[in-house]
BALUMLO-770963 format. One line per field, with one value per residue (C-alpha): residue number from 0; residue in one letter; x, y, z. Coordinates in nm, 4 decimals. Example, Ala and Ser with C-alpha at 12.3 -4.5 7.8 and 13.67 -1.06 7.14 Angstrom:
! BALUMLO-770963
pos c(0,1)
code c(a,s)
xx c(1.2300,1.3670)
yy c(-0.4500,-0.1060)
zz c(0.7800,0.7140)
***
This chain:
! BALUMLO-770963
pos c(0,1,2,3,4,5,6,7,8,9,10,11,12,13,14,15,16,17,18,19,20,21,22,23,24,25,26,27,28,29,30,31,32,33,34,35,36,37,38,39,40,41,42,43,44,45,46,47,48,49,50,51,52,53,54,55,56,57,58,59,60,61,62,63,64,65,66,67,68,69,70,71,72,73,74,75,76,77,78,79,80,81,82,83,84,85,86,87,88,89,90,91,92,93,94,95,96,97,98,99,100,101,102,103,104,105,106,107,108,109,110,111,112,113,114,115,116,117,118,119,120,121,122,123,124,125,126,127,128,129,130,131,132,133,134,135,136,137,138,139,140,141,142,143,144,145,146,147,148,149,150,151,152,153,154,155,156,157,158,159,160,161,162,163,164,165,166,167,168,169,170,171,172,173,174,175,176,177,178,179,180,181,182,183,184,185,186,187,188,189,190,191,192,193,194,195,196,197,198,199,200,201,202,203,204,205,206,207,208,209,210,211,212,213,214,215,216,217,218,219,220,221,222,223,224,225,226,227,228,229,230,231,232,233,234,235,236,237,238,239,240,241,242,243,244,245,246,247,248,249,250,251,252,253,254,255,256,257,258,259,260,261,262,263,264,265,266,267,268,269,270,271,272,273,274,275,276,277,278,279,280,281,282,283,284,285,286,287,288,289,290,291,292,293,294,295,296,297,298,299,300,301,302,303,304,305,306,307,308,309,310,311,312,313,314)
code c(x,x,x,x,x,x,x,x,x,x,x,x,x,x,x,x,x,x,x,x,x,x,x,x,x,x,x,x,x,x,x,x,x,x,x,x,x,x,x,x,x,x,x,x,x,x,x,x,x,x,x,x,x,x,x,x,x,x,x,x,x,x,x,x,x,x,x,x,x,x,x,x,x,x,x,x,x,x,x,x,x,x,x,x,x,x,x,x,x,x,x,x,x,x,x,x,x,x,x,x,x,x,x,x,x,x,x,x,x,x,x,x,x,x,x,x,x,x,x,x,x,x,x,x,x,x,x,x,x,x,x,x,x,x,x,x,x,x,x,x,x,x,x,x,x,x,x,x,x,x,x,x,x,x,x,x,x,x,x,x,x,x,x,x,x,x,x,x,x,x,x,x,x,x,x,x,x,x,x,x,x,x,x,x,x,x,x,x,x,x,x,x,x,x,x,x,x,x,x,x,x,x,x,x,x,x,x,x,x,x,x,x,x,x,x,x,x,x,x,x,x,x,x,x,x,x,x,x,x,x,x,x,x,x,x,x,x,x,x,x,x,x,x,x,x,x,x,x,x,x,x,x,x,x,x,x,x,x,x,x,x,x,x,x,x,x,x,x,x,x,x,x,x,x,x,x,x,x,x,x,x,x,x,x,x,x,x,x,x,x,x,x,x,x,x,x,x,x,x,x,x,x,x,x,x,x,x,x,x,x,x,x,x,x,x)
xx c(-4.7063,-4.8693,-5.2339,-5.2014,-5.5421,-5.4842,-5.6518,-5.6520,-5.8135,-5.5969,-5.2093,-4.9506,-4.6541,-4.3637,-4.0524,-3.7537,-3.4947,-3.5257,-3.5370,-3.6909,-4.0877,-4.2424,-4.5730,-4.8401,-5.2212,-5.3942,-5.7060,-5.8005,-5.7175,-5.7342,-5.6109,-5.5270,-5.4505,-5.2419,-5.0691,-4.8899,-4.5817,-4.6708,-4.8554,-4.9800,-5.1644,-5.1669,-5.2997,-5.3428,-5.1894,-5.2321,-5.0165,-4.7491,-5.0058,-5.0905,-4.8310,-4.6972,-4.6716,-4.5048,-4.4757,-4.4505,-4.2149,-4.2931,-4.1665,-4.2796,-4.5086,-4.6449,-4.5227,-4.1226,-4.0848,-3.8958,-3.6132,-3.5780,-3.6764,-3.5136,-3.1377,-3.1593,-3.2036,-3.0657,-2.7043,-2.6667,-2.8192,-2.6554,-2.2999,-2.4152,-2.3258,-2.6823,-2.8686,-3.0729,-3.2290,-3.2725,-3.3886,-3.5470,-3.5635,-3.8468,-4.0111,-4.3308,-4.4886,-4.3614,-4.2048,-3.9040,-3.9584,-4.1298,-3.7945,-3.6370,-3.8629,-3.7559,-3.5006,-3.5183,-3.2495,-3.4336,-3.6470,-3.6833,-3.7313,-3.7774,-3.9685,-3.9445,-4.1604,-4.2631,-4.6011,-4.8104,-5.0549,-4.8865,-4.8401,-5.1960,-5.3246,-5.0350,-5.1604,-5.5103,-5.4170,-5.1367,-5.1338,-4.9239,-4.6409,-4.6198,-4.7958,-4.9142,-4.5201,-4.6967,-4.8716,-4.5706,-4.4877,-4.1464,-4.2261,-4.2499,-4.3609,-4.2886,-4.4593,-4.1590,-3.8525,-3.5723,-3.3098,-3.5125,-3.4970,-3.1695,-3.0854,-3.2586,-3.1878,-2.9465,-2.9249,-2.7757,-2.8588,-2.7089,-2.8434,-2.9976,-3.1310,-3.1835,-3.4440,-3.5761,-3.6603,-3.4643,-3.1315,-3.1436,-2.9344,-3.2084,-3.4556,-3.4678,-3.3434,-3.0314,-2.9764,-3.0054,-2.7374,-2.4638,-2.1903,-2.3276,-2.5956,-2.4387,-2.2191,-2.5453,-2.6032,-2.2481,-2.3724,-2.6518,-2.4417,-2.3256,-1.9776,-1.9994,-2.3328,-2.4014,-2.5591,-2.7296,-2.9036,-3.0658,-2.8555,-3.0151,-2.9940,-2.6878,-2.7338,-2.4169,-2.6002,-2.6394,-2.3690,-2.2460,-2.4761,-2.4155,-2.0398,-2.0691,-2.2556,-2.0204,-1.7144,-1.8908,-1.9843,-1.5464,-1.5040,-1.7591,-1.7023,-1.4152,-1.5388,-1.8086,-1.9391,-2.2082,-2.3976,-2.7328,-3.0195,-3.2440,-3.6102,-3.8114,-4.0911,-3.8105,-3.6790,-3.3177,-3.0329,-3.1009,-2.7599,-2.7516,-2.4225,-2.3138,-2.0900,-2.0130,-1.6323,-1.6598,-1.5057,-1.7620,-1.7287,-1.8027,-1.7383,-1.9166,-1.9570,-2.2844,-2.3775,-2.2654,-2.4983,-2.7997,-2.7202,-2.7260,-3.0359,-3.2281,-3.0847,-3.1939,-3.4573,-3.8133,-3.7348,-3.9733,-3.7277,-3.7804,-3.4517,-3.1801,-2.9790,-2.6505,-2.5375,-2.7526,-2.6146,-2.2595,-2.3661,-2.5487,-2.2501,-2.0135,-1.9864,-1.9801,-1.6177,-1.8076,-1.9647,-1.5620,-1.4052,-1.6714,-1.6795,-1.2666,-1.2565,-1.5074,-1.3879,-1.7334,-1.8455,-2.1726,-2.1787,-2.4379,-2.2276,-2.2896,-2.6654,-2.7858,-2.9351,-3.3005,-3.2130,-2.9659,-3.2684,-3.4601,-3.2637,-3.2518,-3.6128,-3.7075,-3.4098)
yy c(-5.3343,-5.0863,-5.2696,-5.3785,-5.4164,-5.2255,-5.3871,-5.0783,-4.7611,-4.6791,-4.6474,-4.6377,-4.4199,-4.4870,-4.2169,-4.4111,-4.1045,-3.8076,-3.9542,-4.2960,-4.4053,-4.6911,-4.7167,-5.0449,-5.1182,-5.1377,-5.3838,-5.3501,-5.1238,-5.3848,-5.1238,-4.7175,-4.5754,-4.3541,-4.4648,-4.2800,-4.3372,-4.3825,-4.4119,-4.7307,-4.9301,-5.2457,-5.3531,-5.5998,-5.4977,-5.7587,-6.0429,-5.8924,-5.9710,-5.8702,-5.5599,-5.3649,-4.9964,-4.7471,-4.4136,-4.4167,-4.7246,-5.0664,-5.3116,-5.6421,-5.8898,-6.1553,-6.2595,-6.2151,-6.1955,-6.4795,-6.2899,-6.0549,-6.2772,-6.5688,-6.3694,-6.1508,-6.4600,-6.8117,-6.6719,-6.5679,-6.8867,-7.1215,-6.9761,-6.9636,-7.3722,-7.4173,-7.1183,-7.1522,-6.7080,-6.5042,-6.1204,-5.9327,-5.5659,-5.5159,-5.7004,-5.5878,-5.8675,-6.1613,-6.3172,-6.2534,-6.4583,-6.7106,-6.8085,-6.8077,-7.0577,-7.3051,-7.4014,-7.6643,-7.5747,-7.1964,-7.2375,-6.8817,-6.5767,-6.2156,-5.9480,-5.5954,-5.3999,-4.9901,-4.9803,-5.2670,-5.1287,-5.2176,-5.5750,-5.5771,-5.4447,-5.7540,-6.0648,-5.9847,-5.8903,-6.0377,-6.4604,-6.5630,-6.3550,-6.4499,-6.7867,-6.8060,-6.7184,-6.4982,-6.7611,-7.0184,-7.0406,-6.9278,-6.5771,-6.3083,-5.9738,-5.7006,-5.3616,-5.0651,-4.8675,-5.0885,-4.8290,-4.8607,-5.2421,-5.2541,-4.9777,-5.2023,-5.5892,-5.7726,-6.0645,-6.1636,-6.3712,-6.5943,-6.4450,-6.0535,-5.9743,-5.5952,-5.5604,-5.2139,-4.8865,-4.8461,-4.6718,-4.2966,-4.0008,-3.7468,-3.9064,-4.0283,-4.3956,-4.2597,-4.3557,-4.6811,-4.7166,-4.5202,-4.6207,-4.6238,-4.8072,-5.0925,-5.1144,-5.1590,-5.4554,-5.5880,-5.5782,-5.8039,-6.0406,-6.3511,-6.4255,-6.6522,-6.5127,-6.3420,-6.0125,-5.9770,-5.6165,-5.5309,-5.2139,-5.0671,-5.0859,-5.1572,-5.0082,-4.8329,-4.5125,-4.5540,-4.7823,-4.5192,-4.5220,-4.8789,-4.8915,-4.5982,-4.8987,-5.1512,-4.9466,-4.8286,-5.1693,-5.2590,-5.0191,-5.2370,-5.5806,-5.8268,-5.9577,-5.8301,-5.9399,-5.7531,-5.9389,-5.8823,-5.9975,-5.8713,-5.7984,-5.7202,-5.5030,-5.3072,-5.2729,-5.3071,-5.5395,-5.4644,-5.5357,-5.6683,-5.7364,-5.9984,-5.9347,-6.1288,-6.1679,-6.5009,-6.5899,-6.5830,-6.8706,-6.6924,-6.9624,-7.2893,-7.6398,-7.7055,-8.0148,-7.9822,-7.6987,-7.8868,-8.1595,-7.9076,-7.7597,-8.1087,-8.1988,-7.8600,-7.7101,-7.7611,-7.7051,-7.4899,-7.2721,-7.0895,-6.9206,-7.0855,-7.3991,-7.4744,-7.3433,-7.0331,-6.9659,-6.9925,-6.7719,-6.4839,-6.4703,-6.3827,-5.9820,-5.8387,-5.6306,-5.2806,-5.3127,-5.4738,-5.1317,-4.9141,-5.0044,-5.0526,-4.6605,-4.5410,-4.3488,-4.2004,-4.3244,-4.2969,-4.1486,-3.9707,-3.6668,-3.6346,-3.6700,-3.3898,-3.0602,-3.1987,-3.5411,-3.4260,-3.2767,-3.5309,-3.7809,-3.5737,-3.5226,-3.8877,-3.9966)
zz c(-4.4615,-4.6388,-4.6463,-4.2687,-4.0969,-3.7396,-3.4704,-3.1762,-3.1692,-2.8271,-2.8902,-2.5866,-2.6660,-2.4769,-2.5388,-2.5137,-2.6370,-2.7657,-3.1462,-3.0333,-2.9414,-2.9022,-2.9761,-2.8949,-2.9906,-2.6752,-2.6584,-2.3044,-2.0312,-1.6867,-1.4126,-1.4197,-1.1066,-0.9367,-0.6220,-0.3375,-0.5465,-0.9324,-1.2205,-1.2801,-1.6176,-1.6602,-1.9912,-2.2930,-2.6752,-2.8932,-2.9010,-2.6664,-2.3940,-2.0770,-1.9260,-1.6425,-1.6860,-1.4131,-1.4935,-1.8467,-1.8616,-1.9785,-1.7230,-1.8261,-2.0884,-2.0340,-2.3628,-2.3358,-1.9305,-1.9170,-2.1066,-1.8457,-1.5096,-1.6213,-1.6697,-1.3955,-1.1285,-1.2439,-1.2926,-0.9221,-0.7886,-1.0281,-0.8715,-0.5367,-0.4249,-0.2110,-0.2000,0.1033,0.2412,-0.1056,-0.0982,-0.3603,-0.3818,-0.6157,-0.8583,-0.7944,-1.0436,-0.8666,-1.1630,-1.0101,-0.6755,-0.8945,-1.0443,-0.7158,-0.5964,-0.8797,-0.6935,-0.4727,-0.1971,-0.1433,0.2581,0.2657,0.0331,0.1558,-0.0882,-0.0891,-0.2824,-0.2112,-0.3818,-0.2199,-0.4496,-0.7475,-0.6101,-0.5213,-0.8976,-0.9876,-0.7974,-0.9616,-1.3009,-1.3782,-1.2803,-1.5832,-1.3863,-1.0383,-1.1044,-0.7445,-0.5976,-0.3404,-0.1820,-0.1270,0.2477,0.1951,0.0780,0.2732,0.1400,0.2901,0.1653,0.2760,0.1010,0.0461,0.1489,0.4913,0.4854,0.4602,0.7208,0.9955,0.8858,1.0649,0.8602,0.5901,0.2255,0.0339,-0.3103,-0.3147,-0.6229,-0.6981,-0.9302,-0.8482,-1.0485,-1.4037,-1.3398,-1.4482,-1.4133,-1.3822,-1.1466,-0.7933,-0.8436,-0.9198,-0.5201,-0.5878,-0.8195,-0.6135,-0.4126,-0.0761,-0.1893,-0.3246,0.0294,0.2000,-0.0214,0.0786,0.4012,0.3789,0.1749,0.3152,0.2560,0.0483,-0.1293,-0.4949,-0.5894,-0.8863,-1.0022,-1.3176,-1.4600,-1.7602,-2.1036,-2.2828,-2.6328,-2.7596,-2.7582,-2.4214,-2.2780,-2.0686,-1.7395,-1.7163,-1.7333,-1.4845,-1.2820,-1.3443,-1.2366,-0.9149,-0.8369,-0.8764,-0.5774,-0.3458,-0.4551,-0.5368,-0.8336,-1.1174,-1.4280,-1.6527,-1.8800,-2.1021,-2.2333,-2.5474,-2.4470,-2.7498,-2.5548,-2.4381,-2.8077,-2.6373,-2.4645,-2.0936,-1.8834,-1.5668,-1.2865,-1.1039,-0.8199,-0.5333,-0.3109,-0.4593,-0.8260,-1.1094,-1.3232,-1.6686,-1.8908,-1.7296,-1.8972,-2.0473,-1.9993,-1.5821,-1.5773,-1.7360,-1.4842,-1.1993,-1.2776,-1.3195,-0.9815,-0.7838,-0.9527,-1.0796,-1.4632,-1.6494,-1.7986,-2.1407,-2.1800,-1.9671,-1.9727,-1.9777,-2.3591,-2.3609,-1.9506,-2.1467,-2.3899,-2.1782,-1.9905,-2.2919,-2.2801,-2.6384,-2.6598,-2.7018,-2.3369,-2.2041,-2.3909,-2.2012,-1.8816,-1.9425,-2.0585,-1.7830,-1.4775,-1.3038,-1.0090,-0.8847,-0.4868,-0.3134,-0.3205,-0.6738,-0.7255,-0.8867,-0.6174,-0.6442,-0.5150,-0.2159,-0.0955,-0.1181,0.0570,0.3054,0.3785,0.3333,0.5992)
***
């Protein structure tokens, strides 16, 4: 490596801990902006692609997406027996509606998304992503707070998928990984319907915050299963939970599972079928023994000061 011919004059340092960075040649800046809510780049490095950047943090590739899309929707819709009304909090890119709408069964698909900006800056820039998604008849995008949303809807979904702001316990999304929060999301929820949300990384340096997740999503919902999925531009597994009143079949039969998705979706996939769906869903015994040992529960009572305060001016 020693002789390596860099490509980029323009480096993107990400700080991912204290003692970790990642760093990227950038080839082209596409979009730099500031919104009403965030920072925002979206830009090429090398062979990684085109990316999303908000505030500092990667959020997706075009070149490993999938990884992340792909995991955090097809396990919720593959239990759900005919999912019909989906809702997405988030996903800003629209790769995650775009692998809702593989499935045959979906007539309607509600998305959420703050920064209409950002989705703007995204259905330009960024067409390997959303693939057109936005345009389908069955979407409907809906530029507002999701907390808001979900204070004045009356109906309910077969699948919601929570893909929203990375969980963190010194910043404001820490609200949308508490408690109340996920009973909100319960309410929404058909009976008979699946919630999936993406949960943070689950690196045993850091495995903590999402067992905290996983145990305050036991105190909502009958039954919950985390599972992961390595994303190489993140440099780590990122974990994501199932939950639904339902059972979670966790260790499903291949070959029904590749008939099921030749019979109700559109195909296309790059990561799932029915052996690596049996795998993703195998939890490594480090993540069981944490979110066994773990006792916290997220609530609104215990956000930090700063973000009491600001719940209560944005309500």
């Amino acid at each position: 490596m020693a002789n390596i011919n860099l490509k980029s004059n323009l480096w993107y340092v990400e700080y991912i801990t204290p003692w970790q960075v990642g760093v990227y040649g950038v080839t082209q800046v596409l979009v730099h902006k500031k919104t009403l809510y965030q920072e925002m780049q979206i830009v090429e490095i090398g062979k990684h692609g085109k990316c999303l950047i908000l505030d500092g943090q990667w959020q997706s590739c075009t070149s490993d997406e999938f990884l992340y899309h792909e995991a955090l929707v097809h396990p919720a819709m593959i239990c759900h027996p005919s999912p019909r009304k989906v809702l997405v909090l988030g996903g800003g890119e629209g790769a995650t509606i775009r692998e809702v709408l593989r499935w045959k069964t979906v007539e309607r698909v509600m998305m959420v998304d703050i920064d209409g900006e950002v989705v703007e800056a995204c259905r330009e820039h960024l067409p390997e992503m959303h693939q057109n998604a936005f345009d389908d008849p069955r979407v409907e995008l809906v530029i507002d707070d999701a907390l808001h949303v979900l204070e004045i809807t009356s109906e309910q979904w077969d699948v919601v998928i929570s893909d929203l702001s990375d969980p963190c316990e010194d910043g404001p999304s820490c609200e949308l990984f508490t408690k109340e929060y996920f009973e909100k999301l319960k309410r929404v929820l058909a009976p008979e319907g699946f919630l999936v949300i993406q949960a943070g990384n689950v690196a045993p340096i850091d495995i903590s915050l999402h067992a905290r997740i996983v145990r305050t999503l036991n105190t909502v919902f009958l039954h919950v299963h985390s599972y992961a999925s390595f994303i190489p531009i993140f440099t780590l597994p990122w974990g994501f939970v199932l939950c639904s009143s339902q059972p979670i079949q966790t260790q499903p039969n291949p070959v029904i599972i590749d008939q099921l998705l030749a019979d109700k979706t559109v195909g296309g996939f790059q990561l799932l079928d029915g052996i690596s769906l049996l795998g993703l869903l195998q939890t490594p015994v480090y993540i069981r023994r944490a979110i066994e040992q773990q006792t916290q529960i997220y609530t609104l009572t215990e956000l930090p000061d700063y973000l009491k305060i600001h719940s209560k001016s944005t309500n």
